[in-house]
C-alpha positions as CSV (number, residue, x, y, z in Angstrom):
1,X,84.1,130.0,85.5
2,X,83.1,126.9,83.1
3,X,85.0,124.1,83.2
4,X,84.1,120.8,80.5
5,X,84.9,118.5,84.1
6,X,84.2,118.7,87.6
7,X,86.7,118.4,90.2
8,X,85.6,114.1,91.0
9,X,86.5,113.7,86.9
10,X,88.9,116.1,87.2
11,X,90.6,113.8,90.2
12,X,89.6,110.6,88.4
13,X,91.3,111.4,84.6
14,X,94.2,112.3,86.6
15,X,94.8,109.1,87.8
16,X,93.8,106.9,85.0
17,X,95.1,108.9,82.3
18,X,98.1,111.0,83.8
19,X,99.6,108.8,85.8
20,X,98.8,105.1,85.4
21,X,98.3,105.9,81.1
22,X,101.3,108.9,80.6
23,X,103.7,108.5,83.0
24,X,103.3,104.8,84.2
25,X,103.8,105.4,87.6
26,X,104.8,102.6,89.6
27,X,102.7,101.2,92.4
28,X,103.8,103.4,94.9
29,X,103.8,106.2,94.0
30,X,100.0,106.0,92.7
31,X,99.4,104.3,96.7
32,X,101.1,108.1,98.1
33,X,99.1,110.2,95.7
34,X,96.0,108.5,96.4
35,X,97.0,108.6,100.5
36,X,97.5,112.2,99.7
37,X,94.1,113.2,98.1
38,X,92.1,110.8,100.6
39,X,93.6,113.3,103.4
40,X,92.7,116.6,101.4
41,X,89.6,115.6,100.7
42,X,88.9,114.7,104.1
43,X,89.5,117.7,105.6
44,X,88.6,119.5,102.3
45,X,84.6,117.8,103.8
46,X,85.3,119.3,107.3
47,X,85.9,122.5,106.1
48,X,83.0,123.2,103.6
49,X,80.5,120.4,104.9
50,X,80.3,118.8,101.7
51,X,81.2,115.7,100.7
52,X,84.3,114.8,98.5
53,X,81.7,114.3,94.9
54,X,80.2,117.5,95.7
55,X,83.3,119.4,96.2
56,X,84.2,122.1,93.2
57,X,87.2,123.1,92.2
58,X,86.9,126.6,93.2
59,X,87.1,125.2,96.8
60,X,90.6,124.0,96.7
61,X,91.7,127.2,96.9
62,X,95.5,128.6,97.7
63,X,94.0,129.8,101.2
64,X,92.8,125.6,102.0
65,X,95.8,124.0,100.7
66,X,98.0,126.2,103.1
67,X,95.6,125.3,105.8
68,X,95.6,121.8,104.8
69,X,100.0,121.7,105.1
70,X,99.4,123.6,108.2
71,X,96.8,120.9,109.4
72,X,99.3,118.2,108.9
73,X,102.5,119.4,110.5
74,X,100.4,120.9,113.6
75,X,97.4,118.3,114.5
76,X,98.6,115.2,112.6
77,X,102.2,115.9,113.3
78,X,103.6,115.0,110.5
79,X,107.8,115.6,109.5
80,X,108.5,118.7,106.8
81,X,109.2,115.9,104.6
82,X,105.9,114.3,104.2
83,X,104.4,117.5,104.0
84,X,106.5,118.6,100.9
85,X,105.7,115.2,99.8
86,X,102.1,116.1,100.2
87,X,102.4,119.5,98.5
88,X,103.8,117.4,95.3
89,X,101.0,115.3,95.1
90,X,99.0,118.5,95.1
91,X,101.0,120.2,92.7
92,X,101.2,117.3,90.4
93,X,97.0,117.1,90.1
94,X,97.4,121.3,89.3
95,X,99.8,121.3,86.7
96,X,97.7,118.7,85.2
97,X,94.5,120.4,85.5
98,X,96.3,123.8,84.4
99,X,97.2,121.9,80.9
100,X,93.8,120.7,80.7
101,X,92.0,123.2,81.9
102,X,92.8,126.6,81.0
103,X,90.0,128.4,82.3
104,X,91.4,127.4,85.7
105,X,95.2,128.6,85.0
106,X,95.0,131.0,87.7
107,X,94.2,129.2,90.5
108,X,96.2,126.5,89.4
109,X,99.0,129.0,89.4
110,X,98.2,130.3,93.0
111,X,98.9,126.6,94.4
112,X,101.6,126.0,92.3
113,X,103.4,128.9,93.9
114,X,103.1,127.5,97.2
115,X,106.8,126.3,98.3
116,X,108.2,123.5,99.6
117,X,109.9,123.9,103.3
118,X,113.3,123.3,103.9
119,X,113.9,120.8,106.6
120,X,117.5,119.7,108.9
121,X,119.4,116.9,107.6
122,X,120.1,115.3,111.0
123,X,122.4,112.4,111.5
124,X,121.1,109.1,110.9
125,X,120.1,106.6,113.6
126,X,121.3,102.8,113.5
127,X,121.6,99.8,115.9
128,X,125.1,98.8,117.2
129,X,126.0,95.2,116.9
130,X,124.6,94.1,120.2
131,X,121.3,95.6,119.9
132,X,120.4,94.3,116.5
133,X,121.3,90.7,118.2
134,X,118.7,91.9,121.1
135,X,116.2,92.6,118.4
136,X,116.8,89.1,116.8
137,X,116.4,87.7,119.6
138,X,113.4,89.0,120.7
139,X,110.6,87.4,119.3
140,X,108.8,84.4,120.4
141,X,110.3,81.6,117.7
142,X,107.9,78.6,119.4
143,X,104.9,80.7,117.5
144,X,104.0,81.1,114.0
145,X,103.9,84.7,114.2
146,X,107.7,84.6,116.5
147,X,109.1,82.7,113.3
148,X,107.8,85.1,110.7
149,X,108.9,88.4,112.4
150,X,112.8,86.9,113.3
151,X,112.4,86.4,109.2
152,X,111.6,89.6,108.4
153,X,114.1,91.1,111.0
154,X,117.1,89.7,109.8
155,X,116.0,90.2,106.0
156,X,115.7,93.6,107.1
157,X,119.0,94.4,108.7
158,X,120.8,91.9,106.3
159,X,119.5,93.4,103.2
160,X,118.9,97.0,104.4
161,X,115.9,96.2,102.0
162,X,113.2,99.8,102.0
163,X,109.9,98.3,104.3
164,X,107.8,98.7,100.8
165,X,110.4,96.3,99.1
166,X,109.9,93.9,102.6
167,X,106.4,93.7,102.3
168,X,106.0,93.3,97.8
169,X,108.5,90.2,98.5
170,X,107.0,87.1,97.4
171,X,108.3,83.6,98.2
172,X,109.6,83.4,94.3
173,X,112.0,86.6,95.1
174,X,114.4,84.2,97.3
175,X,116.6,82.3,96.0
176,X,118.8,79.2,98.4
177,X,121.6,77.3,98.1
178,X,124.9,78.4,96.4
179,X,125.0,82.3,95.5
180,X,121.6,82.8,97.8
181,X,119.9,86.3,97.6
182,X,116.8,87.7,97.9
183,X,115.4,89.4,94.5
184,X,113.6,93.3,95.0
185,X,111.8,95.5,92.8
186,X,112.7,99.4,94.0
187,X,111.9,102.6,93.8
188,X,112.0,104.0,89.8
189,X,111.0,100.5,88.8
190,X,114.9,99.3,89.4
191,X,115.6,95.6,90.3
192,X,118.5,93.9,92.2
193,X,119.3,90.8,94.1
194,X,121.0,91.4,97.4
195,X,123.2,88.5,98.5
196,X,122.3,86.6,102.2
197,X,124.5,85.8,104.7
198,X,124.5,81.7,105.6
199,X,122.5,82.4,109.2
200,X,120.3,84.5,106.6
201,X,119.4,81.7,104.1
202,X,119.0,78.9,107.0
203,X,116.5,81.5,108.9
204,X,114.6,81.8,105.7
205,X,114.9,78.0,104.0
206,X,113.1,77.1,107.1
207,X,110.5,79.6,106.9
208,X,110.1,78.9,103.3
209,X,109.3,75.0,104.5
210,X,107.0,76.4,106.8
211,X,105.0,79.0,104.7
212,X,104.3,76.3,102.3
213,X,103.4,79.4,99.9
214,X,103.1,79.2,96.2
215,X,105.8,81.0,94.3
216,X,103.6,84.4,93.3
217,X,102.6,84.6,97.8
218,X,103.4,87.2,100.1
219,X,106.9,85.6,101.5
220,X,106.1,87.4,104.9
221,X,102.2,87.0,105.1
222,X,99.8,88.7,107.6
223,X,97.4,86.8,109.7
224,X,94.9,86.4,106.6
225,X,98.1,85.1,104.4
226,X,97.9,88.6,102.6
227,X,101.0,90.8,102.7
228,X,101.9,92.6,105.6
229,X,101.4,96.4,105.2
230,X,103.7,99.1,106.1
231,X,102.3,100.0,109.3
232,X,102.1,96.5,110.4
233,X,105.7,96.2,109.4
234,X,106.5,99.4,112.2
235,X,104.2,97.5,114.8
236,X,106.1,94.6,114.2
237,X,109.3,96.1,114.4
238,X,108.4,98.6,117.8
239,X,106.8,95.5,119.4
240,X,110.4,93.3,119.2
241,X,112.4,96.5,119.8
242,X,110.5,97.3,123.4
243,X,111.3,93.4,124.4
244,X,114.7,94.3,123.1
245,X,115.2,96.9,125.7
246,X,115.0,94.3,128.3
247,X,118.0,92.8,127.8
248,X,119.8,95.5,125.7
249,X,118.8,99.3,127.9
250,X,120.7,100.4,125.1
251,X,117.8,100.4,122.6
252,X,115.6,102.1,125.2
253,X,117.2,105.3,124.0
254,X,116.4,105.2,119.9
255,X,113.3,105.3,118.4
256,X,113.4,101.9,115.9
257,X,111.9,102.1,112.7
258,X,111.9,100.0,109.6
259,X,114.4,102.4,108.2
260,X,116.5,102.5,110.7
261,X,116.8,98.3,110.2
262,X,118.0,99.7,106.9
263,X,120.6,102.2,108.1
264,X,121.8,99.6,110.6
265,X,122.5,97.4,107.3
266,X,124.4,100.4,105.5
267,X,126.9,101.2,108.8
268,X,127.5,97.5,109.5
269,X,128.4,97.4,105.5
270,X,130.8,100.6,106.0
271,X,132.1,99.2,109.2
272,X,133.6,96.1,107.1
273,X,135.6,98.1,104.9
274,X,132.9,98.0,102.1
275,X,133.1,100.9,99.7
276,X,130.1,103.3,99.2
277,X,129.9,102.7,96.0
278,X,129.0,99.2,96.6
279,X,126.8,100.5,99.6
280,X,124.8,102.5,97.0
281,X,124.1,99.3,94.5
282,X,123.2,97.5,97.7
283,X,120.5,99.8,98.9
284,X,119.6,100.6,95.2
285,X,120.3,104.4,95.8
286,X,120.1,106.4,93.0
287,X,123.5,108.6,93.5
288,X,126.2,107.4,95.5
289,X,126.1,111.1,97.1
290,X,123.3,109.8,99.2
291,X,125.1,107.2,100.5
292,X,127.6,109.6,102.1
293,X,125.3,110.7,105.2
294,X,126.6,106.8,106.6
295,X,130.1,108.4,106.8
296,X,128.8,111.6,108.6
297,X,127.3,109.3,111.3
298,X,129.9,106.9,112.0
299,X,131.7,108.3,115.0
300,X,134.1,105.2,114.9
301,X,135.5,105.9,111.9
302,X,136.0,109.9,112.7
303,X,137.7,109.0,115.8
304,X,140.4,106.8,114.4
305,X,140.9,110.0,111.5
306,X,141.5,112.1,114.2
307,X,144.1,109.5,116.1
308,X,145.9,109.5,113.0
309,X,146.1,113.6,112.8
310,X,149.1,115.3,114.7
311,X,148.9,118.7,116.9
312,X,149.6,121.9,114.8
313,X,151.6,123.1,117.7
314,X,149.7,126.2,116.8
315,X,147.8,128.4,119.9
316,X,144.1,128.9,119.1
317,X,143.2,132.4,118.9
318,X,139.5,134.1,118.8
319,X,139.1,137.0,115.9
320,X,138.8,140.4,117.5
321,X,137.0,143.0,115.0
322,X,138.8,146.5,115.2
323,X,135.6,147.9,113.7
324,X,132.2,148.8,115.4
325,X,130.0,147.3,112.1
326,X,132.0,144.4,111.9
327,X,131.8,143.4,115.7
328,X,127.9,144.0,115.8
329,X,127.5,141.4,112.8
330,X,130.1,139.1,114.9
331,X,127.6,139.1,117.7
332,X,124.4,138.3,115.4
C-alpha cells in the first residue's frame, strides 16, 4: 500500500499542523496526546522490536491497539477512563490520517471502530472539616519546602482549583488586599478569578514575600524554581495526607488525591448554602449538570430531607408474579 508519508511524518504533521495549526489546542491537551503516543509507541517497540522511526503504519494495526488498551488496564493498571482517554488520542491521529491518507481508509476505519468502555460513576470522595485542618497542619512550616506545600494545600482546598491550574499559577495570577483572588486559566482555554478567604491571602502574602519571584514565575516552584509537575503535586499531597493520619485516623481510610482537595472545596461550598450554579462558575465546569454528583455524595444533606419526610402509614409489600415467565425474569 503506498502512502506519500511514513508513519514518524505521519505522527509529526499531526501535531504541528492538526492540532497546534487547525484546532489550536491548548497546552494540555497536546501534553496528553503526546503522553499517549510516547506509551503506544513504547510498547508498539516491544512488540515488533523496532524502534518508534522505523515503525510503519501497517503495524498499528486494530489487533495492537486492542492489545495496547488491554496492556494499560491490566499491567499498568490504569482506570477505564484514562484508557478511553487514550483510545481518543488514538482515534484523533486516525481520523486525521484517514482524511489525509486515503490509501489507508481501511485500517484507519478498523481502529476507529474500536469503542470506548463504559465505566461506574461512583460517589465522590472529600475531606470532612477536621481532616482538611489535619492536612493543613501537617507540613513542616520552619522549612522552605513546609511553607510552600501549606500554600499550595490551602490554595487547593480553598479554590477547588484542577492540579494542572495549581501548577501553570504564576506569582502574577494572585492578586492581595481588598477583593483578593487568585486568577486561572482552565480547561477549553476559559479564565476566572476565584476569590480567597482572609487565612488564604495571609498564607500566601507571606509566601509571596518569601518566593521573591518575578511576576511571569512558577508561584509554587519545585526545588530548581521550575513549576511543580503533576505528579509532584500527588507526592506532595500523599506525603502531608500520611502525617495527617496521625492525628486525624480518619484520613487513614481515603485515598487523597489532588482532586479530591478539589471536591473537598465543592462540598464545603454546598455545605454553606452556596447554590450549584455558583459551584459550577467556581470550579469552571462546563455544565452545571456536573456539578450535581456533590449533592449525590453529601449524606448530610440527604439525612435532613429524610427528617423532614413523614411515614406513608402504608405496609411494604414484595410483588409476587402469578406467571411462570414473569417470575423466572424476577429472579435474573
Amino acid at each position: 500500500m503506498n502512502s506519500s508519508k511514513t508513519f514518524p511524518a505521519l505522527i509529526q504533521s499531526f501535531f504541528t499542523e492538526r492540532l497546534l495549526t487547525q484546532r489550536r489546542s491548548s497546552a494540555h491537551t497536546i501534553a496528553g496526546y503526546r503522553d499517549s503516543f510516547r506509551l503506544l509507541l513504547g510498547f508498539a517497540t516491544q512488540k515488533t522490536g523496532k524502534t518508534p522511526s522505523n515503525l510503519a503504519l501497517s503495524e498499528l494495526d486494530a489487533p495492537l491497539i486492542n492489545q495496547f488498551l488491554d496492556h494499560l488496564e491490566v499491567d499498568r493498571g490504569n482506570g477505564v477512563r484514562t484508557r478511553n482517554f487514550r483510545l481518543a488520542a488514538i482515534h484523533s491521529f486516525f481520523r486525521y490520517v484517514s482524511l489525509n491518507e486515503p490509501a489507508w481508509a481501511l485500517l484507519c476505519q478498523r481502529i476507529l471502530a474500536i469503542p470506548s468502555k463504559r465505566w461506574e460513576r461512583t460517589i465522590v470522595g472529600f475531606l470532612e472539616e477536621d481532616e482538611i485542618e489535619a492536612l493543613l497542619e501537617a507540613p513542616d512550616t520552619s522549612t522552605w519546602f513546609g511553607r510552600r506545600d501549606q500554600a499550595l494545600l490551602l490554595v487547593a482546598v480553598q479554590t477547588g482549583l484542577r492540579v494542572s491550574e495549581l501548577v501553570d499559577l504564576r506569582v502574577d495570577d494572585v492578586t492581595l488586599g481588598k477583593g483578593a483572588h487568585v486568577h486561572c486559566r482552565g480547561k477549553g482555554r476559559k479564565e476566572r478569578c476565584t476569590p480567597l478567604r482572609k487565612d488564604a491571602a495571609s498564607v500566601l502574602d507571606a509566601w509571596l514575600k518569601e518566593r521573591k519571584g518575578a511576576s511571569t514565575h512558577s508561584l509554587f516552584p519545585s526545588m530548581r524554581q521550575g513549576p511543580l509537575s503533576r505528579d509532584a503535586v500527588a507526592r506532595i499531597v500523599t506525603k502531608h495526607s500520611v502525617k495527617a493520619g496521625q492525628s486525624c485516623p480518619s484520613i487513614k481510610r481515603k485515598i487523597v488525591t489532588p482532586h479530591m482537595l478539589r471536591h473537598s472545596c465543592a462540598m464545603s461550598l454546598l455545605r454553606s448554602g452556596v447554590d450549584c450554579t455558583v459551584i459550577a462558575l467556581w470550579l469552571g465546569h462546563e455544565s452545571v449538570e456536573t456539578t450535581q454528583i456533590y449533592l449525590h455524595a453529601d449524606m448530610r444533606m440527604k439525612e435532613k430531607a429524610l427528617a423532614r419526610t413523614t411515614s406513608s402509614k402504608v405496609k411494604p409489600e414484595r410483588f409476587k408474579p402469578t406467571d411462570d415467565l414473569l417470575a423466572f425474569l424476577e429472579n435474573q
